[in-house]
N, C-alpha and C positions, 0 to 999 in steps of 0.2 A: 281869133285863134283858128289855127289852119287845122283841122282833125282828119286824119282818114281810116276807114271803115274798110279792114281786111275782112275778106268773105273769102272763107277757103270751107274744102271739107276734109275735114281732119279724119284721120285712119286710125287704125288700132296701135301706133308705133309712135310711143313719145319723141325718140329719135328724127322718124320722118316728119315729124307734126315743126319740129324745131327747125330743118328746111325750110316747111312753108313761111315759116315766121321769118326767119333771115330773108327770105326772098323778095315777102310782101314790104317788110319794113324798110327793104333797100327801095321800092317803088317808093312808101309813103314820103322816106328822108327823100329824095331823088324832088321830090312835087312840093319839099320847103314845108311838110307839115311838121307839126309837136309832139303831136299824139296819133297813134295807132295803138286801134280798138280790134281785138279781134272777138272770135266768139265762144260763148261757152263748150266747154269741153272741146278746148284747143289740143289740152295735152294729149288725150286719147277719146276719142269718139262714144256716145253713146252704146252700149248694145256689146262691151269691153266687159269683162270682167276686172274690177274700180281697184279695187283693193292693191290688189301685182302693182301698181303701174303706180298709186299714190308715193307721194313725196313730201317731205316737210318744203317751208317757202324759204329756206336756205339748203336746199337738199341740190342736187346736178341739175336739175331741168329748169328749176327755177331763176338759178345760178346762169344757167346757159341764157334766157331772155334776159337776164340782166345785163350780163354784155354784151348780148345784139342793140339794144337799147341804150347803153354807156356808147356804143362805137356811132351810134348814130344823135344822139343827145337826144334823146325823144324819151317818153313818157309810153311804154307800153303795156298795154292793159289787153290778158290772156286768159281766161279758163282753164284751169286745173283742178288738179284733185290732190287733198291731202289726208293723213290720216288723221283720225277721230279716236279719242279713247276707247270707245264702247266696239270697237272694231269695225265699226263702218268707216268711212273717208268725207270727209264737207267735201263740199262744189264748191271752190275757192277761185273767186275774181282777181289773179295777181295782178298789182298796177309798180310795175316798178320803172326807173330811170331818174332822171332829173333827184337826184338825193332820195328817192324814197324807194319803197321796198316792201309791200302789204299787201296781205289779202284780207279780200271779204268773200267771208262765209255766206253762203245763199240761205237766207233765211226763210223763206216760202219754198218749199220740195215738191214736186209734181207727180203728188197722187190724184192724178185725173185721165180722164179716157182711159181708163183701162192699164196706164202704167202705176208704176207705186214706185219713185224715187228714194221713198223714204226706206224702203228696206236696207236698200245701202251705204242711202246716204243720213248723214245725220244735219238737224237743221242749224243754221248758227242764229247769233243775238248780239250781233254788235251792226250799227251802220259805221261804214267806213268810207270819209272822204281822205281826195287828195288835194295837192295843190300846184299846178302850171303857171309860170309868170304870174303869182298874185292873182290866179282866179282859181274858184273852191268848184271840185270836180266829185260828185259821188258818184257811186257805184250800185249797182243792183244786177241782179240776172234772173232773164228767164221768167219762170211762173210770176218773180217778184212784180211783172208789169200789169197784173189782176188785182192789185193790194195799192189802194191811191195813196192812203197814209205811210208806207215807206218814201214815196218820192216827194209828199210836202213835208217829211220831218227832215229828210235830205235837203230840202228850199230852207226852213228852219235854221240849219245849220249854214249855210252861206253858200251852199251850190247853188251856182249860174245855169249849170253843164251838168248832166247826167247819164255815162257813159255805162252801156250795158249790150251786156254779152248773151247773147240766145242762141240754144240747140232745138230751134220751136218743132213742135209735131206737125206731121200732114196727116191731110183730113177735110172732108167737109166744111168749109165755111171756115178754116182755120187761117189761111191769109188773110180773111176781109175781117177776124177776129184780130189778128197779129197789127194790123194795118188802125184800124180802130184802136186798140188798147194804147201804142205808142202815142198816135197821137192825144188820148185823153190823156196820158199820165204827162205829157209835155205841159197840156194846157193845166190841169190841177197845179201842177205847183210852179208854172210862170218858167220854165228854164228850159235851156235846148236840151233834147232826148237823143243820144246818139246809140243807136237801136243796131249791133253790128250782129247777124245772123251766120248760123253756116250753112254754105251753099246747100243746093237739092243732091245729092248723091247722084244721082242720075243724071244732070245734067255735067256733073263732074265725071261721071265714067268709074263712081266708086261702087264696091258691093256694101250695102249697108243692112244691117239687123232689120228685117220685117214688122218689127215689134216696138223699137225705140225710137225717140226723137229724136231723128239724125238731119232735122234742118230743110227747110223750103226756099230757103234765100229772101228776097226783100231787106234787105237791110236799109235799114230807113232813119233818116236825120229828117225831125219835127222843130217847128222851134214854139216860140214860148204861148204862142198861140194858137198852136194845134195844127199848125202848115205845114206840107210837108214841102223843106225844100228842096231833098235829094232818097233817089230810091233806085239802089239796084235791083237786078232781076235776079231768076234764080242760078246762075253760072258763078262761078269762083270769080274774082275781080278785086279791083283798088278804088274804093271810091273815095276821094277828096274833096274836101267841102271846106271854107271859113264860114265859121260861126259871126256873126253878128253881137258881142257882147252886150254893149249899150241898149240894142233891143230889149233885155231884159229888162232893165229896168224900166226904160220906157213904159212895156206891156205891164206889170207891175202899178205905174202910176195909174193908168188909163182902165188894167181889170184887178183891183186890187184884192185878189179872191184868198190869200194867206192873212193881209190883216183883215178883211174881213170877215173870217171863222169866227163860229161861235161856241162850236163844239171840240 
């Protein structure tokens, strides 16, 4: 499976965010991939005021990646925001093309260092996979890659591939955290971790909120053994990679660490 890992830095302008997306995904189709990944909070950047800018995942924005994604036959998977009953908005992973059409709700919120996500955002409770040519693709974002048993209940259910969207924070020690965390959660649950970041602001030439996670770059593809086989830097870029399928299972027979749980 061919993936590629869009690394942009998304603005405060769904509008403009929907450019970068048609741009990057004319790259990915262009390079013969399936899938393009981009990263959390595609629609409107951290450090936004969430609410304005939320959308249902059949609402125009959503609609709009649906047929960049139909005009290309690809399988694209974006960060948005939708509205929540209680008046806040979920962090919503849309994965649509190829027949399907969903989001996952981010179930772990990022109240840490000093941000509190959860003020605005509300958490969800579903995992949601997809499916590409007969291989099972979960989803996660973000904080979710601190929490191992989201991505082996994801293996659980028959993901190979686990495609996820990050607006990581900067900070002290927070790349060699970013960098570590991908690849244990590749190795816990035996599947490739396609880890698509948003660039540095800064190396983008973006003004970004001083205070939110507005992204370091590194976007990094692990695979089922905690390798990493591919790592951008932190600048806006297209990176393309084939996955190795069959290694899973291989890695699998040889570190059999899901059937061998006990707990």
């Amino acid at each position: 499976m061919r993936v590629a890992l869009c690394q942009i830095t998304s603005t405060a302008s769904p509008a403009e965010n929907l450019s970068l997306i048609g741009d990057a995904v004319g790259r990915a189709a262009a390079s013969g991939a399936s899938v393009a990944v981009f990263p959390e909070a595609t629609m409107a950047c951290f450090g936004t005021s969430l609410a304005p800018v939320a959308e249902p995942i059949d609402g125009p924005w959503a609609s709009s990646v649906a047929s960049i994604a139909a005009s290309h036959d690809m399988l694209v998977v974006a960060g948005m925001f939708t509205p929540a009953p209680d008046g806040r908005v979920f962090n919503t992973l849309l994965a649509t093309g190829r027949g399907q059409h969903v989001g996952y709700d981010k179930i772990h919120l990022f109240d840490a260092f000093g941000f509190a996500e959860s003020t605005t955002v509300a958490p969800g409770s579903d995992l949601i996979t997809v499916s590409v040519d007969d291989v099972t693709l979960g989803l996660a974002t973000c904080y979710d890659v601190r929490f191992p048993e989201l991505f082996t209940r994801l293996a659980d259910r028959g993901a190979t591939v686990v495609l996820m969207g990050a607006s990581w924070g900067a900070g002290p020690g927070k790349l060699a955290q970013w960098e570590l965390l991908v690849r244990a959660r590749a190795l816990d649950s035996t599947c490739w971790l396609v880890a698509c970041g948003q660039a540095d602001p800064t190396a983008s030439g973006v003004e970004a909120h001083p205070k939110a996670p507005t992204g370091i770059g590194y976007s990094t593809v692990a695979g089922p053994s905690g390798e990493v086989l591919a790592q951008l830097g932190e600048s806006p870029d297209v990176l393309v990679v084939d996955l190795d399928l069959p290694l899973v299972e291989k890695t699998r027979e040889s570190i059999p660490v899901l059937a061998n749980r006990q707990l």
